[in-house]
C-alpha angles and dihedrals in degrees: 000000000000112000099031121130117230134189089254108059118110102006084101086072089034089062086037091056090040093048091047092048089067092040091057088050093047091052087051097053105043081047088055094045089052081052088064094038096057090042079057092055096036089056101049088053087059100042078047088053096039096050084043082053099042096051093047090063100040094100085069084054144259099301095045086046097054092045091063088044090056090039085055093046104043089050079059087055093237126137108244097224091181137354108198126173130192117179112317102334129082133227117194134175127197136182134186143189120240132176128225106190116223084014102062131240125301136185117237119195142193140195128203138158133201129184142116113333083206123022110246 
């Protein structure tokens, strides 16, 4: 009979909203979980610029050398956790805040080191 109602009707784009709300959730979080992966990425390559740094001004000693370190990685806007020198190599440690929307913040952090490849 047309214009009967039956228990059917509309549970097709009930099914549809439900099904494109997870679809919604899915896409954020996939797109949360690209935003760590970039402030990884942005703060290796500070920890990468601040060692380089770092290593370039050893020769004025350890404290000179750190303070680069800290003025590279500031301008990162990374935060510089240790400076350590040993010899002629460089050890630095970063961290930074991102944050991830619905998730919550989290701290990512990165290591790298630059000195001489042979001792003069």
């Amino acid at each position: 009979m047309p214009g009967v109602l039956t228990r059917e009707n509309g549970g097709a784009t009930v099914t549809a909203c439900l099904a494109l709300s997870a679809l919604l959730v899915v896409t954020v979080l996939v797109a949360q979980v690209g935003v760590a992966v970039v402030a990884r990425h942005r703060a290796q390559s500070a920890a990468d610029l601040g060692a380089l740094a770092a290593a370039g001004a050893l020769d004025e000693g350890t404290v000179v050398a750190c303070a680069r370190a800290r003025t590279v990685t500031d301008a990162a806007g990374v935060r510089l956790r240790s400076c350590a020198a040993a010899g002629w190599d460089v050890l630095v440690v970063v961290e930074a805040s991102v944050s991830l929307g619905p998730i919550g913040s989290r701290i990512v952090g990165a290591t790298a080191r630059a000195g001489l490849t042979e001792q003069p």
